[in-house]
Structure formats: C-alpha cells, structure tokens
N, C-alpha and C positions, 0 to 999 in steps of 0.2 A: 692512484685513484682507481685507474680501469684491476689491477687486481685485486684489489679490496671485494669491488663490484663483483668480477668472474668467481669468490671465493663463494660469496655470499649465494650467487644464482646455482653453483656446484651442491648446496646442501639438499636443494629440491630435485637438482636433474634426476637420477636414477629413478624418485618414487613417480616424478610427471609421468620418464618414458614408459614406465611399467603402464599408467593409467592408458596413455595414450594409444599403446598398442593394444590393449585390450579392445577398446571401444572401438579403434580403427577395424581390429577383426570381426567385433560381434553385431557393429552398428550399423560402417556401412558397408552393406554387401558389392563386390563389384569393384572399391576403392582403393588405390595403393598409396602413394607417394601425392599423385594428386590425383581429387576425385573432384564428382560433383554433381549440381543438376543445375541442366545447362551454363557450367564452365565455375561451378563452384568449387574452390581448393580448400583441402583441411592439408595445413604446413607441419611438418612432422618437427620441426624446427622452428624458430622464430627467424625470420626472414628478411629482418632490420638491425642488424648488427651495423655498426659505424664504423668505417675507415680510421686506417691509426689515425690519418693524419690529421685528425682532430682529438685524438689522443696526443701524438708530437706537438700540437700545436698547449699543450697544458703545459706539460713539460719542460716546453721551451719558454714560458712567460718568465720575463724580466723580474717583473713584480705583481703585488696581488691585484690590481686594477685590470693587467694584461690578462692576468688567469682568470678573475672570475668574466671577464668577456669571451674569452674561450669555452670556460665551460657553459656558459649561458649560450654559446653556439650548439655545441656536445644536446642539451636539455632542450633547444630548439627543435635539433635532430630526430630526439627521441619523439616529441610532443608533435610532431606534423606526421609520426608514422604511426602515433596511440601507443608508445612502449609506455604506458601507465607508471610500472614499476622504475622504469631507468629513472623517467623525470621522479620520481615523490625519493628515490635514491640519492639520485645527484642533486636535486633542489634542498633535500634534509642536508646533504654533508655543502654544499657551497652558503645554506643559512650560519652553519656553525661556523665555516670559516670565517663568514664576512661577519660577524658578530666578534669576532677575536682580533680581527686587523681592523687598522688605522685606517679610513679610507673615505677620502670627499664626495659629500654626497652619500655618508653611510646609510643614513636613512631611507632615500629612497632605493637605494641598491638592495636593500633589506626590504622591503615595499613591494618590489617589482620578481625577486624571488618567492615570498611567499604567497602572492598571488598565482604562480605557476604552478607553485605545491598543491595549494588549493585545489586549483583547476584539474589536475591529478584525480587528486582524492575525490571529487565531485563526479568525475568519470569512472570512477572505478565503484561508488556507488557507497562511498564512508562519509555519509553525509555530515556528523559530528565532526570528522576530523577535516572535512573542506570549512565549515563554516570556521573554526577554530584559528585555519591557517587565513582565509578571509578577516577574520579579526586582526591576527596578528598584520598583517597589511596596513588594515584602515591605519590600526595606532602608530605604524611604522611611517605615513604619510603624513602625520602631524595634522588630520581633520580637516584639510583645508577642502571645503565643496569645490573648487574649479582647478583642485590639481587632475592629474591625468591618472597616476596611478589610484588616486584616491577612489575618484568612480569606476574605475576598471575594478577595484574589490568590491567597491556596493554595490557593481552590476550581480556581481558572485554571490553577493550577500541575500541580495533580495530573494535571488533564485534560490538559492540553500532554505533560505528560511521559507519559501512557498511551500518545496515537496515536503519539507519537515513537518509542515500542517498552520506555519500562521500564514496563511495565504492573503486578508486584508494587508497584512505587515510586508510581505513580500512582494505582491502587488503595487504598494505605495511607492518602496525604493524604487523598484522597477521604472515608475512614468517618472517619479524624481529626478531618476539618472538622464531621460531621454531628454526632459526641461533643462538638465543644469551640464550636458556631456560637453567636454571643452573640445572637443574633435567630431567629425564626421563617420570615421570608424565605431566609437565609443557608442557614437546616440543610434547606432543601426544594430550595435552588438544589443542596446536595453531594447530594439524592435522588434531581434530576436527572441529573445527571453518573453519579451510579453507575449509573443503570438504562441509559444508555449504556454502561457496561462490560458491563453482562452482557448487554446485546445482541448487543455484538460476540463476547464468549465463547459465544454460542447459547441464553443462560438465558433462554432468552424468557419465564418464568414467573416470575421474579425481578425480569427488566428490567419487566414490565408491574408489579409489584407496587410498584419504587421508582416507575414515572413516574404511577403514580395518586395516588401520596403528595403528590406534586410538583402534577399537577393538583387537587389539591382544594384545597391552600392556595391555589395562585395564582385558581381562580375564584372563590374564598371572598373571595379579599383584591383584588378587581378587578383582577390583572395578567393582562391580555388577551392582551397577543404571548406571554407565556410559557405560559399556558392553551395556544395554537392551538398553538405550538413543541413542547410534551408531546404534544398529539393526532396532530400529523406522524409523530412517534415510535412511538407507539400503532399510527399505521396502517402503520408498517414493522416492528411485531414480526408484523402481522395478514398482512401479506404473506411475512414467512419461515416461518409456521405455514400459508400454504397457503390462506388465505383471502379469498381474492385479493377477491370482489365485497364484501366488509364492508371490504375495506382500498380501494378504489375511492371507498366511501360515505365514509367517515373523508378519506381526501383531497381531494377537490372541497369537503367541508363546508371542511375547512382552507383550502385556496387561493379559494374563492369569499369566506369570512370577509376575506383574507389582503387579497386587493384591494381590498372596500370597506372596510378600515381602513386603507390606503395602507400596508400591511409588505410593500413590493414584494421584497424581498431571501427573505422567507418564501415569497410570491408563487410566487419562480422557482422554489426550492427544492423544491418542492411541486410544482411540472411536473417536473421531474427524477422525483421518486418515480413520481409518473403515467405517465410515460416507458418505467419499468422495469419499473410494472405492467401497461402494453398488449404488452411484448415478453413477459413470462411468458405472458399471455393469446395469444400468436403474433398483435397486431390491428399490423400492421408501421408500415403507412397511419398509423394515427392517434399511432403511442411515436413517426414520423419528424417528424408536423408539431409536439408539442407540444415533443418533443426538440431541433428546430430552431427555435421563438420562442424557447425559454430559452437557445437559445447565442445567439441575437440580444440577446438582455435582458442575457448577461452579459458581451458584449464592451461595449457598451453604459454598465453600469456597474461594468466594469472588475474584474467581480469571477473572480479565478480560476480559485477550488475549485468554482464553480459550473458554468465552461464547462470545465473537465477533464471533470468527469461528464458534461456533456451528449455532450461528443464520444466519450466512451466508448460511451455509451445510442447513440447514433447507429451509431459503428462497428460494433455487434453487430447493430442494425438491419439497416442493408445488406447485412451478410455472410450474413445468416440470410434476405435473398431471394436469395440469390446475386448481388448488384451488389457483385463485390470489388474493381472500379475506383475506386471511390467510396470503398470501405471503407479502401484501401488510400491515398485522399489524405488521408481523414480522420489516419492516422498520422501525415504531417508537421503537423495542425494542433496533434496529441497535443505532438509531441515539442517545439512551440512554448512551448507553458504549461507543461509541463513545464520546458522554460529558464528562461521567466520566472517563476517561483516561486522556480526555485537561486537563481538571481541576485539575485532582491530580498531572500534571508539574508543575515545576517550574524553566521555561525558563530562565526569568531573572540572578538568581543565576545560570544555566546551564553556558548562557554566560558569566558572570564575572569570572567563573572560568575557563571556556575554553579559554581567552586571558590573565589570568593569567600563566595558563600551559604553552601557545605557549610563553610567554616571559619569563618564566624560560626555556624553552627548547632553545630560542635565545640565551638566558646570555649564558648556557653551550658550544652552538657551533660556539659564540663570543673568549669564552676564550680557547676552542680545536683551533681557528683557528690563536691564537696570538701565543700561543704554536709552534703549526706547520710555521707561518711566524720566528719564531727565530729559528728556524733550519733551514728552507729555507736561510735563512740572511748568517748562517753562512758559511751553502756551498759555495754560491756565494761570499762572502769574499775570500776563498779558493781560488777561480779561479778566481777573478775579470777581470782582464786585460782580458783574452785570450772572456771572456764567454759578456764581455760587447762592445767587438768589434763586437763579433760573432752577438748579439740583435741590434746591431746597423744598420748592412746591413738587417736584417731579420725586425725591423722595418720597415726601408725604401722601402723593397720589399712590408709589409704590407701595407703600405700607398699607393700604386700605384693599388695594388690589390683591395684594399675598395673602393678608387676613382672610379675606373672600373666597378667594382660589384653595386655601387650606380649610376654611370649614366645608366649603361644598365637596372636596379630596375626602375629608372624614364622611359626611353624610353619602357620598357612592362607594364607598370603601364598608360601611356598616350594612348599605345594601346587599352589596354583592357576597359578605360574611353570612348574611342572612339567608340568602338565596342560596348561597353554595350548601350550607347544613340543611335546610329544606330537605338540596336533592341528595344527599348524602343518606338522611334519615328512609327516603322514599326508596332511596335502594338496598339501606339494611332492611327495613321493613320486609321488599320485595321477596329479599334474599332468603331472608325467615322465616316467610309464610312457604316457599318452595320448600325449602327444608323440612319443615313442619310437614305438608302434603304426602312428601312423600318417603317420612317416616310414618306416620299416620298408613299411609297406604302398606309400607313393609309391616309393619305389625298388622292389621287389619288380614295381611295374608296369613300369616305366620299362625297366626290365633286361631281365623278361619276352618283352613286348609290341612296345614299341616301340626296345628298343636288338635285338631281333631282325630286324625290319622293315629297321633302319638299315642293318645289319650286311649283310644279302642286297639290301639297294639297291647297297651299298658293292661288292660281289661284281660284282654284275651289271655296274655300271659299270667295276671292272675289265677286264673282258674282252671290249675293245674291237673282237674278233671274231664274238662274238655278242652285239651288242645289243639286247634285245628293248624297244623303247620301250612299248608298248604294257602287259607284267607291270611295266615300272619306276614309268610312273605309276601303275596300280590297288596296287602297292605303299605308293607314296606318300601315296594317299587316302587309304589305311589305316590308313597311318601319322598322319597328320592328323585322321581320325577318333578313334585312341585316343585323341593329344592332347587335343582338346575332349570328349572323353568325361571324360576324367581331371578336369579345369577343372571340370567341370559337379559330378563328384564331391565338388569341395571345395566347393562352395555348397550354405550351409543347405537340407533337404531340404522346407522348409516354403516360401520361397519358388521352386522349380519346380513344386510342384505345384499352387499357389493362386495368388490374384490376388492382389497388392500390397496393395489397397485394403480386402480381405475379412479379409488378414493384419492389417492397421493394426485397424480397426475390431474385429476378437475382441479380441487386446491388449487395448486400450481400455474394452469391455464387460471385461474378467475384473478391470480393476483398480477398474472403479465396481462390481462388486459386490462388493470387498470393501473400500470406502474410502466415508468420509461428507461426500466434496467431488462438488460438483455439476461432471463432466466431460462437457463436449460437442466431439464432433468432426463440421469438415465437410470436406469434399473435394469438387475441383470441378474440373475435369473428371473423373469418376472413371476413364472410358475411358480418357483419354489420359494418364493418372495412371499407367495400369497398362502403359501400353508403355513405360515408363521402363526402361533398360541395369541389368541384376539387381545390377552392384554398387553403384551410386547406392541402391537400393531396398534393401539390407542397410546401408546408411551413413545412410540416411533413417531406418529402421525403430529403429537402437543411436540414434541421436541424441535423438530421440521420446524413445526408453524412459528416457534419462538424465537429459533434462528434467522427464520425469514425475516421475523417483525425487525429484529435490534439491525441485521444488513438493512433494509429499507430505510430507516429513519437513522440510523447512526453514520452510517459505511459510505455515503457518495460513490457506489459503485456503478460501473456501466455495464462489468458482466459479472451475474451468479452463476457456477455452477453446484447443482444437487448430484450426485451420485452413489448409490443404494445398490448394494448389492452383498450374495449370501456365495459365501468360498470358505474353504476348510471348516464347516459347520457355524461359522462367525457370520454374524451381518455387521456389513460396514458403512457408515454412513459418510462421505467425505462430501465436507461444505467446503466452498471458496469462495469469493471473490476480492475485487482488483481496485476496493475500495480505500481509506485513508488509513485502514488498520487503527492499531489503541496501544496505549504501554500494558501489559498483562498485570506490571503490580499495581496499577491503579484502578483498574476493572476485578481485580483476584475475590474480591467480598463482594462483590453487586450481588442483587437481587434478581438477578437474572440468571447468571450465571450459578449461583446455589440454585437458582429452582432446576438448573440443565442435570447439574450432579446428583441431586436430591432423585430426580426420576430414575437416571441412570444407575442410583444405587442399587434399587427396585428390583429393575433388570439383569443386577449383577455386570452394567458394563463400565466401561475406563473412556477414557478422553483425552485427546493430545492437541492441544494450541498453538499456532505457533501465529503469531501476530504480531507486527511491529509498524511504529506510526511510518504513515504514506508509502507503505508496501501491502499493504491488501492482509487476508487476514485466510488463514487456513485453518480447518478444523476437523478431527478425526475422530473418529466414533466407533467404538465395537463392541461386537456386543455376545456371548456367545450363548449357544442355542442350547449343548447337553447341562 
C-alpha cells in the first residue's frame, strides 16, 4: 500500500520542486529552508511523513478487520496533520477494499470511511466530490436519524450544501443535526458549522455565540485541533467587527499553537487570515511575504482552497502598491486552480446520487405519512357522526370563503394589470416624445446651420466665373465647426466637463454610501486614464455601472474590487468580488451579459469570466487603444 502511495506522489515530485524553488527564490526575499514573519516556515518538504511502524502495523494484520483498523489509524495520522491527499488516497483504496471483503458490520465501516473522504475533499475545497462521498455515507448508514455515523455525514452535508449556494437547505440540516445529535461531540461539531453560517450572513454576534459553544466542549473534552480551528474563527469574526490588533493576538496564538502540534494544514490557513489582516492594516511587505510561504506550503501539499486564497491575498497585495504587472500574472495562476478544482468534480455522479437521496428521503416520509393517516383514520372512526357533520358545514363555509377570496384575487389582479399598462404606456410616451425632441432639434440644426452653409458653398461653386476660394473655405470651416459642435452636443454633459477618472470615482463614492459592500476603486495611470477618446470613456463608465448593478443585487458580496488601468497601450478593467458567484452556462445568453459584449464589441475589446458558484466571481476586461 505505502508503495503504491510513494509511486503515485513520485509523478509530481520533480515539476512541485521546480515550482517551489522558483518562488522560494523570486518571492521570498531573505528565506531559505525556513523563513518567515515573525516565525513563519515555507517546508521545502512535506513534514508529516508517518513512521513504518504504522505501515508494519498493515502488514502484519491477521485479517481484514485488523487491517482496515490499522489503516484507519495510518488516515487518522494523516487527517490530524491536514495531509488532504494521504487521507482522500488511503480512504479511496480502504473504501474499495472494504466493499470486496466480507466483513460485520460492513455498512457502517463503509459509512464511517466515506465520511473521512468527504471531510478530505471538503478541505481541500471539491466541494461536488465531498458532497458525493457525504451521500455515499448517509446511504451507507441505512437512514437511521439517531445513528452516530448517520448525522456525523448530515453534519457534512448541510455544510456542503450551504457554500454550494442552498443555504435555507443547509442551514435546515444544520439546527436538525444539533436537535437530533446522539452524542455531545456530534451536537457541538453542528454548533460549529452553524456559527459558520452566520458568519457568513454577517451575524457576527450569533456566529461568536455558536463557536464558543463549540469551544468549550471541545477544550473541556481535550479536542485540541478543533479548540485552535473555533479560535481561527473567533479571530475572523474579531477581524470583520474591526478589531483588527485582538484578531492579530487570537491568530499567531493559533498558528504558533498550530505548528508545535504539527496541524500543518491549520498552520497555512492561519497565514492566510494573517495575510488578510496585514492588507486591512495597509502592512503590504509583511500580508506579501506570509501570503507567499503559504502559496509555497500549498502547492506543496497540494492543497487547493488554500492556494486560491493566498493568490487572491496576494493579487490585492500588488495591486494596492500599484505593481499591476505582477497582479495581473497572479490572474493566470488564478484561473489555474481554478481549472483544477472544475476538473477534479464529478458532477455528474454528484447529481445521480443527490436524486437518489431525495427519493429515499421521499420513500421514508411516504411511508411516516401512511403511518400517521391510520391513526388519523382511526380517531375519526371514533367520532364519525358528530366530527363529519361538524366538516360538513365548515366545508360549506370553506367553499363560500375561497369563492370570495378568488373573485376579489381576480378583481386586484385586473387592477394592478391596469395600473402596470398605465405606467408602461406613460413611459413609452415619455420615451417618444424625448426622442421625437431631440431629433426635431438635430434636424432643426442641420437644416438651419449647416444645410445653409452647404447650400451657399453649393452657389459659390456654381459660378464658375466668380470663384472666391478664400469665402469658400472659411465657409467650409464653418461648416465643420458646426459639425463637431453638434457631435460634442450629443455627448453626455458630464463627461466634457470633468475628468474621466473624477466622473468614475463620484459614481463609486455615491453607491458606497448607500450600499453595505466594502467597494474599492483604483486607477492607474490616472493622467493617462483621462486622455482616453470620450467615446471609449462613456462605454467604460455604462460598463462599470452594469457590473456594479448585477454584483449588488445578485452577488451577496462583502468586498468589491474595481481596478482600471492603461499598460502596454491596453486598458484594463478587472472586477471582483467575494460573492456567491453563478454557473457561467446558465448566465452565457442573459441580457445583461450580451449588452456587456455588444458595447465591448464597439470598442473592439475581449472579456474573460471566470466565475463558479459560492466562490466569488472574477472579470477581465481589455480593451486596446491603437
């Protein structure tokens, strides 16, 4: 088994060490073997390898009940140190075993593995293929609500299915599990989870109240990684409340803790947050270097969800001292992990087995509801007579009632038909008469001005006896001048008078004060921003604004960033934010998104998306100037 494993990790070694020594030289300045700020290590090596003698110990099993206890020790090992890869390794080959042997109690054993897998893939940030092995679990538990392994995967489930985007449905499991948990560990592990929901919903006062629930058990009951995992938490609700040097204090305790207990996976995660609180703090130097070991740590140990974040934390880095060169290559590392996450789902079987669940969970509350009709039956046998005269007139009153309720439904329903075409016609009207004005008006010029001009050029040049060259061109200039005076007319009166960049940036301030998402804009060159050709600068300005609109109302995001800027003769527009994201072939034909390309074509510019549900939503813009 361990060579199988060493075969498999050999295929990656040479291209990791190449990456890693690169970055170790170019990223962090100062770093060898082991660096840091203040006592941060990037491992050139993975630094949780396991003793044979839990290898010897597979080896030597009698039979398969011995061995798969061993290797669920082996998967223990790896799972308290975050080696992602051993456990989803060794938890895929001891499912296949245990699926092949004879062995009591097979179901649960097969239950209590795939929920490990899960828990893996859920950490490593494949959120289709954690939910998938969470299915595989439940089925494997035989559905019973008060078994142990059962809600140890709906804990899993609920969570999966929140960041995935059904959050009422994930929420629901959630408080379920904490009503129906058959242990005291189990109903602290859904206290967890929940005070993550309301983290993300902004209840920061809620979320701190489930995750102290959650730490007191777990330091009460000696669960250590899960103690420091709640405190991590802790110190990111202390950081959205603004408290940035008590959420400093809370994290270093965590990631100093993190390393001398070898929870290297906690470890990284923990420079991440630290990352995010030296860029709040504007300390660029120190979110770049700790931002840069932990993408080292997670190419490293191959973990994904870890090195998306960092290259995020990083991108914002750079861009926020102005090196958009740098910011701007971090995107292709983006839009790498980004592949490599789609890719290692497997949606397909996600779905077959999610309409599987939902009609085992039908069959059961098919047959609780036939249950509960034969007791109902028999009550009502009891009391027939007296209880079926009583539904007779309470029918009859229903029947007069609905009649009632439905024609007065029709008569505010024809109202408000009537009402809505009213304002509909009042605003084609409106629309028309504008239109109407101020064509009216462009002819009324045209006619005036310059078909007068035309008209005595026309003359002049006639009379091929007196040609005055000299009235025919200041005629013509004239004529050329109204022209572009006219032009000038039709362009909004707000970009002639102001700068481009002055126009952008009000925008922007007038929609953060009236909106509870943290938006930041930058622009760079702002000079050379502003000599941009005034129609690009009104195609730039609707583009912005329509981006903003669909993140506000669609995205639930907490932070937007804009960033505008003109390099290699290109302007670039890069949107973000950290909102629920969208499937892209379900949005590909909106109406929204053709009016973004329709402008863009105009311009002659191109567009890059890269957006996936409950990972926020990136968008690239350029545009070139010759």
């Amino acid at each position: 088994m361990r060579i199988g494993y060493l075969k498999k990790e050999m295929r990656l070694f040479f291209v990791k060490q190449v990456i890693i020594t690169v970055l170790l030289f170019f990223a962090l300045e100062g770093m060898s073997q082991s660096v840091g700020v203040q006592g941060f290590k990037a491992f050139g090596v993975n630094p949780t390898i396991p003793n044979d003698s839990l290898f010897s110990k597979i080896n030597k099993a009698k039979d398969f009940k011995a061995k798969y206890d061993a290797t669920f020790d082996l998967i223990e090992f790896h799972r308290e140190k975050g080696n992602l890869d051993s456990i989803i390794y060794y938890g895929n080959k001891l499912y296949t075993e245990t699926t092949k042997n004879k062995l009591i109690d097979k179901e649960n054993h097969l239950s209590k593995v795939s929920s490990i897998v899960a828990e893996g893939k859920l950490e490593k940030g494949l959120f289709d293929e954690a939910l998938k092995w969470y299915f595989k679990g439940i089925e494997h538990s035989n559905n019973k609500p008060d078994d142990e392994l059962f809600v140890k995967n709906r804990i899993g489930l609920g969570a999966v299915k929140y960041v995935r985007g059904k959050e009422e449905e994930g929420k629901a499991i959630i408080e379920e599990c904490i009503e129906n948990a058959p242990n005291e560990k189990l109903k602290h592990d859904a206290f967890y989870e929940l005070g993550f929901i309301y983290y993300t919903q902004r209840e920061y006062e809620k979320a701190r109240e489930n995750y102290n629930k959650a730490r007191l058990h777990y330091v009460a009951e000696g669960f250590v990684k899960e103690a420091l995992e709640t405190d991590l938490w802790l110190g990111k609700v202390l950081k959205e409340e603004g408290k940035i040097t008590e959420a400093l204090d809370v994290c270093y305790y965590v990631f100093n803790e993190s390393l001398s207990k070898g929870f290297f996976t906690l470890y990284a995660k923990t420079g991440n947050t630290l990352g995010i609180l030296y860029l709040k703090e504007k300390d660029y130097e120190n979110a770049k270097k700790i931002l840069s070991t932990v993408y080292i740590n997670s190419i490293q140990w191959a973990n994904l969800e870890i090195e998306r974040r960092a290259i995020l934390g990083l991108q914002n880095a750079y861009a926020s001292t102005g090196d958009y060169k740098n910011a701007h290559a971090l995107m292709t590392q983006l839009n790498r992990v980004n592949n490599e996450i789609l890719v290692s789902q497997n949606k397909q079987q996600v779905n077959e087995l999610e309409v599987q669940y939902k009609t085992l969970e039908q069959k059961q509350e098919i047959e609780r509801q036939k249950t509960m009709k034969a007791y109902i039956l028999i009550a009502f046998l009891i009391v027939l007579i007296p209880v079926l005269a009583l539904l007779y007139v309470y029918y009859q009153k229903l029947q007069t009632q609905s009649k009632l309720n439905k024609t007065l439904e029709e008569v505010n329903q024809q109202k408000i038909t009537t009402l809505l075409k009213d304002q509909e016609l009042k605003l084609v009207k409106a629309s028309l008469e504008g239109q109407n004005n101020e064509r009216k008006r462009i002819a009324r010029e045209l006619h005036d001005s310059i078909g007068g001009n035309l008209a005595t050029i026309k003359l002049q040049l006639s009379n091929k006896s007196k040609l005055e060259e000299e009235s025919i061109i200041k005629q013509v200039d004239e004529t050329y001048n109204q022209v572009r005076e006219l032009s000038h007319n039709l362009m909004p009166k707000k970009f002639k008078d102001s700068a481009f960049t002055t126009i952008i940036t009000e925008y922007i301030n007038n929609v953060k004060a009236l909106s509870k998402e943290q938006i930041t804009l930058q622009i760079h060159p702002t000079e050379e921003v502003d000599k941009i050709n005034e129609n690009l600068k009104v195609e730039l300005y609707k583009i912005i604004q329509e981006l903003l609109t669909n993140a506000l109302k669609h995205a639930k995001a907490t932070q937007i960033d804009i960033q505008l800027s003109l390099f290699n003769n290109t302007i670039q527009l890069l949107f973000e934010d950290d909102g629920v994201g969208f499937d892209q072939e379900k949005v590909k034909y909106g109406l929204g998104f053709q009016n973004l390309k329709d402008r863009l074509k105009t311009v002659k510019g191109n567009i890059l998306i890269n957006s996936f549900p409950s990972r926020g939503t990136v968008i690239d813009i350029n545009v070139p100037l010759n």
